[in-house]
Backbone as a printed PyTorch tensor [residue, N CA C, xyz], in Angstrom:
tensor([[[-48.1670,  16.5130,  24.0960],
         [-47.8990,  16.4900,  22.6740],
         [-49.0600,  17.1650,  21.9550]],

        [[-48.6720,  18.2160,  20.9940],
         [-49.5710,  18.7250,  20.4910],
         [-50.4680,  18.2380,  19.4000]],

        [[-49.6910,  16.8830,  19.1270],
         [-50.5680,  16.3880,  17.4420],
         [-50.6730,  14.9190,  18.0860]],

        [[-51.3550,  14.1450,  18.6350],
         [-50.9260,  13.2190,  18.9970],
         [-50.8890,  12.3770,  18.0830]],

        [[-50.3720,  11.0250,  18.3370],
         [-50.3480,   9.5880,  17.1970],
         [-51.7740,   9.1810,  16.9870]],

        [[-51.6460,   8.3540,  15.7340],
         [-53.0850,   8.6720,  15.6090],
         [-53.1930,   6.8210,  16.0810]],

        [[-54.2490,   6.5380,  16.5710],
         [-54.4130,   4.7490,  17.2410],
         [-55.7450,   4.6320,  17.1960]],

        [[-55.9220,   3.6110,  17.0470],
         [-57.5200,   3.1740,  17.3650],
         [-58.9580,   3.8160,  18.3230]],

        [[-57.7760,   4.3570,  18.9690],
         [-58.6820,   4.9490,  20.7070],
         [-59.0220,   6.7220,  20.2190]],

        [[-57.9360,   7.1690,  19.2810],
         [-57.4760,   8.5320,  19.1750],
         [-58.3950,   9.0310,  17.6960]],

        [[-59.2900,  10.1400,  18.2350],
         [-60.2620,  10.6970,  16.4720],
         [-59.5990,  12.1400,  16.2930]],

        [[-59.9730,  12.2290,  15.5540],
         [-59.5040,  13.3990,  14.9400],
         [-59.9400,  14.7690,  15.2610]],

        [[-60.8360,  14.9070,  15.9910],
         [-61.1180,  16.2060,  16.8590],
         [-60.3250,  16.2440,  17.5710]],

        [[-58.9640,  15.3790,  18.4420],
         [-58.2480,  15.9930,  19.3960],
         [-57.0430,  16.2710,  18.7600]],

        [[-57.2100,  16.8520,  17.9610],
         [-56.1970,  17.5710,  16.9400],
         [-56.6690,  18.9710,  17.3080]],

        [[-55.5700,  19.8650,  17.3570],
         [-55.8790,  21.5710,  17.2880],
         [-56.7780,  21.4170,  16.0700]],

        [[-57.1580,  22.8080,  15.9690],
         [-58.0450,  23.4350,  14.5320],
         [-57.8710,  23.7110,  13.5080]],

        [[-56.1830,  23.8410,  13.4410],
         [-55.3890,  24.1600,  11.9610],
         [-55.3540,  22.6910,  11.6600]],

        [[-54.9290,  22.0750,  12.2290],
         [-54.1510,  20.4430,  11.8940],
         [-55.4200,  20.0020,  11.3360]],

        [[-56.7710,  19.6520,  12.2840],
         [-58.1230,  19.6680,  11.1540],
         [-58.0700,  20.2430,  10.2200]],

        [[-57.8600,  21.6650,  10.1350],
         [-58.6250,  22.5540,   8.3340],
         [-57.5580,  21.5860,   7.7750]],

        [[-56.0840,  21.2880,   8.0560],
         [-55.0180,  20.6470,   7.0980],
         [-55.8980,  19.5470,   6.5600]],

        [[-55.8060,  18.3990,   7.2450],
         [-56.3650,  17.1730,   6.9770],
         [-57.7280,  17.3340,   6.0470]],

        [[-58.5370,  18.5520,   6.7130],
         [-60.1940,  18.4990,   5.2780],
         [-59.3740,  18.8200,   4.1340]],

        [[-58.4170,  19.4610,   3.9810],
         [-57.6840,  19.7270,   2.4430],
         [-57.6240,  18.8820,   2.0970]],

        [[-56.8870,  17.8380,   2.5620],
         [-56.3600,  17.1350,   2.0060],
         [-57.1650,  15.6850,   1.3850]],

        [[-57.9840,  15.8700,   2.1060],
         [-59.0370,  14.7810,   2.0740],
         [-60.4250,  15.4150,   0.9220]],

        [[-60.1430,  16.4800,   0.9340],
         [-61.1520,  17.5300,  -0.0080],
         [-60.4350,  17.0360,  -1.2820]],

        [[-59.3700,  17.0690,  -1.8550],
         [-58.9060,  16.8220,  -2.3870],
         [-59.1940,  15.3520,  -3.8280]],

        [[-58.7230,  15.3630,  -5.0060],
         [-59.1270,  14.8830,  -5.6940],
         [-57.9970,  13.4780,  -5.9060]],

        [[-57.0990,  13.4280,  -5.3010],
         [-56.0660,  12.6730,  -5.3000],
         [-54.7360,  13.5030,  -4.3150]],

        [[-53.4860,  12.4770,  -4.2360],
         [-52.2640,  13.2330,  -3.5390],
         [-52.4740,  14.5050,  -4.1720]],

        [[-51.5720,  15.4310,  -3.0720],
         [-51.5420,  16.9810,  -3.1200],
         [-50.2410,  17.2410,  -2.6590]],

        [[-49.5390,  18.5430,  -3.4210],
         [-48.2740,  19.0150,  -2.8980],
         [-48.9180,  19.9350,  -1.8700]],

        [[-47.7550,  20.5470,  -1.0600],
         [-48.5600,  21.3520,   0.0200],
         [-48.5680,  22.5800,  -0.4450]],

        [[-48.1240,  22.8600,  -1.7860],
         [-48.8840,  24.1430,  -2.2330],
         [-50.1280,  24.2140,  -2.5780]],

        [[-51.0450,  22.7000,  -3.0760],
         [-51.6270,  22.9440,  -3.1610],
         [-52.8410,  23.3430,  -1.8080]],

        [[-52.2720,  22.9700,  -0.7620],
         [-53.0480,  22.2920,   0.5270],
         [-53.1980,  23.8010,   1.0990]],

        [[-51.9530,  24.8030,   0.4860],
         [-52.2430,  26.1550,   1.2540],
         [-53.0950,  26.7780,  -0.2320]],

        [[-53.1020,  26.6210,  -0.9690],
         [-54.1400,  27.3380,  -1.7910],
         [-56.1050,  26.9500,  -0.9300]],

        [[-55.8760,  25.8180,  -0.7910],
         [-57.3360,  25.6410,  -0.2780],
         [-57.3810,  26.3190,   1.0990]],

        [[-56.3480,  26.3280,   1.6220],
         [-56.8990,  26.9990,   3.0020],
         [-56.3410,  28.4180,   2.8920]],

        [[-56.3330,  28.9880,   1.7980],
         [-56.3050,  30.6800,   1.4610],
         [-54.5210,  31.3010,   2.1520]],

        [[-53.5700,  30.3590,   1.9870],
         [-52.3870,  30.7190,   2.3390],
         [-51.6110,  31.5690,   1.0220]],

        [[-51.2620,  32.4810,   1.1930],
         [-49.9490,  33.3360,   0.5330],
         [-48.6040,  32.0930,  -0.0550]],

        [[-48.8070,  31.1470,  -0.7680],
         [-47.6930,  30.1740,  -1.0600],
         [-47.0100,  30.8910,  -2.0160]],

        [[-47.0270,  31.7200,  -2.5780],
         [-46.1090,  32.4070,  -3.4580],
         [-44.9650,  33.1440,  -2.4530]],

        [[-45.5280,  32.8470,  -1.2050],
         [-43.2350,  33.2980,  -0.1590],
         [-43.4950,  32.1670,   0.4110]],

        [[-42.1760,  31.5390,   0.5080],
         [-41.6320,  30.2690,   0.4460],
         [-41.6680,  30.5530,   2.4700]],

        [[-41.6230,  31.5720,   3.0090],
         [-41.8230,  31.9990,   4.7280],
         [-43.4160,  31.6290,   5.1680]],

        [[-44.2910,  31.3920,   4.3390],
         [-45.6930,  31.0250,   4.4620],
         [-45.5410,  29.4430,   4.2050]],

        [[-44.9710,  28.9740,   3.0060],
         [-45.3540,  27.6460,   2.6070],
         [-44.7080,  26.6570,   3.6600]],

        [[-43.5090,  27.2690,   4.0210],
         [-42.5850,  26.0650,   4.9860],
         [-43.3490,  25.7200,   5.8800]],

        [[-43.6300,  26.3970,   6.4900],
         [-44.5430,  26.0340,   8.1130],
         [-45.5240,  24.8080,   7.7040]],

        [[-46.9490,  25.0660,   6.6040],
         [-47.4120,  24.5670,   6.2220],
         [-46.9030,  23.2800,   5.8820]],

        [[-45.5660,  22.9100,   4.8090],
         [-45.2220,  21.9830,   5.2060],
         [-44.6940,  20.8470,   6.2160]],

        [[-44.4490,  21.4230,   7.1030],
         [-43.8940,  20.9200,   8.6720],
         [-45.1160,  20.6530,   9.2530]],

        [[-46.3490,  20.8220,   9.4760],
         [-47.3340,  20.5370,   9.3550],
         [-48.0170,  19.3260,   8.9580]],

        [[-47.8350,  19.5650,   8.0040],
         [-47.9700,  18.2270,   6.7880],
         [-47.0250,  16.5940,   6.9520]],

        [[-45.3390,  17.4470,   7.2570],
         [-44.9590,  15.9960,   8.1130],
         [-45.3640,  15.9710,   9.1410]],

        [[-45.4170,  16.6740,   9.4190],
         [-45.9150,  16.3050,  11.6760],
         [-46.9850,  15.1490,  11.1060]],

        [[-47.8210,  15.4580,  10.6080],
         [-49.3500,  14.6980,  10.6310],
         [-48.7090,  13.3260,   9.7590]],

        [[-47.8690,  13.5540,   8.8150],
         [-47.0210,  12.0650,   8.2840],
         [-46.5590,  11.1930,   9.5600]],

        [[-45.8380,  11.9510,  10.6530],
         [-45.1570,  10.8540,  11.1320],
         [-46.0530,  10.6570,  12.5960]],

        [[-47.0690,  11.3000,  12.3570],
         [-47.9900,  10.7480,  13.7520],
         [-49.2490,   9.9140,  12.7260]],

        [[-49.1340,   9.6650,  11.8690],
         [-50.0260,   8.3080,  10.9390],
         [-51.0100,   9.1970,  10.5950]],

        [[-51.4520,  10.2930,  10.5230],
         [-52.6510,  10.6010,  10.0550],
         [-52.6390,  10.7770,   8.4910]],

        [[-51.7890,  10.9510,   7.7000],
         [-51.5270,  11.1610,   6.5550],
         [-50.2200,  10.7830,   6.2860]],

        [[-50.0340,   9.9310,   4.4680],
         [-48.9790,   9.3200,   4.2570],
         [-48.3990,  10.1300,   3.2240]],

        [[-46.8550,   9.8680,   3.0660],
         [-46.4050,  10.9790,   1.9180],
         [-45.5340,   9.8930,   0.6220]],

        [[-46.0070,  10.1000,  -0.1780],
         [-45.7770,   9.7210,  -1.5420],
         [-44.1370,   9.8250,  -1.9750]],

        [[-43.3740,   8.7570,  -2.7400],
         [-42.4270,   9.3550,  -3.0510],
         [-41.8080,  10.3860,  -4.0110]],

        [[-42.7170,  10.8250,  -4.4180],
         [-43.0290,  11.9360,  -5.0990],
         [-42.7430,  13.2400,  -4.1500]],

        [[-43.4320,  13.0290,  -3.0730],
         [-43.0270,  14.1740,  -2.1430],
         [-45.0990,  15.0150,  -1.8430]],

        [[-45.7350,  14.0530,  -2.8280],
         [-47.1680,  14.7590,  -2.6610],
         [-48.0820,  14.0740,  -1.4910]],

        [[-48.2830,  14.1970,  -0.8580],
         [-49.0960,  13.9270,   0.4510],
         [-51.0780,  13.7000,   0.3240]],

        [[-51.3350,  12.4040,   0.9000],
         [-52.4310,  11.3790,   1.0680],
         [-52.9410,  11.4850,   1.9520]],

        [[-54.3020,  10.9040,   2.4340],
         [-54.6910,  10.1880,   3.5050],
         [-54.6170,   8.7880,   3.4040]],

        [[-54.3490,   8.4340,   4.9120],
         [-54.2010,   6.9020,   5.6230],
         [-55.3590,   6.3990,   4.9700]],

        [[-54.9540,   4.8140,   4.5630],
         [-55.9670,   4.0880,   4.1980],
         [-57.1690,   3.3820,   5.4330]]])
């Protein structure tokens, strides 16, 4: 598995290197973030919607392996 779940035993370096820069965004961050904003900090082209998607899929991957929670808003956190 490429993103694993995140558990007590599991840190955050055994995450690839994108999935890190994701998470410092997000955590750089001043409160929840849409993931446009998450590709502006990491210098993504979000003005074509063929750049932003990925980025978002991303963003859930790391939702549903616990590393980050998503708002019902649709704007995305870090785990408490």
């Amino acid at each position: 598995m490429l993103v694993p779940h995140r558990t007590s035993g599991v840190k955050e370096s055994t995450l690839p290197p994108d999935y890190q820069r994701i998470l410092a965004a997000v955590r750089q961050a001043a409160g929840p973030v849409m993931a446009r904003q998450v590709g502006d900090t990491l210098g993504i082209d979000v003005s074509v919607r063929a750049r932003l998607e990925p980025l978002r899929g991303r963003l859930v991957r790391l939702v549903d392996r616990a590393w980050l929670r998503t708002l019902p808003d649709g704007r995305f956190t870090t785990c408490l």
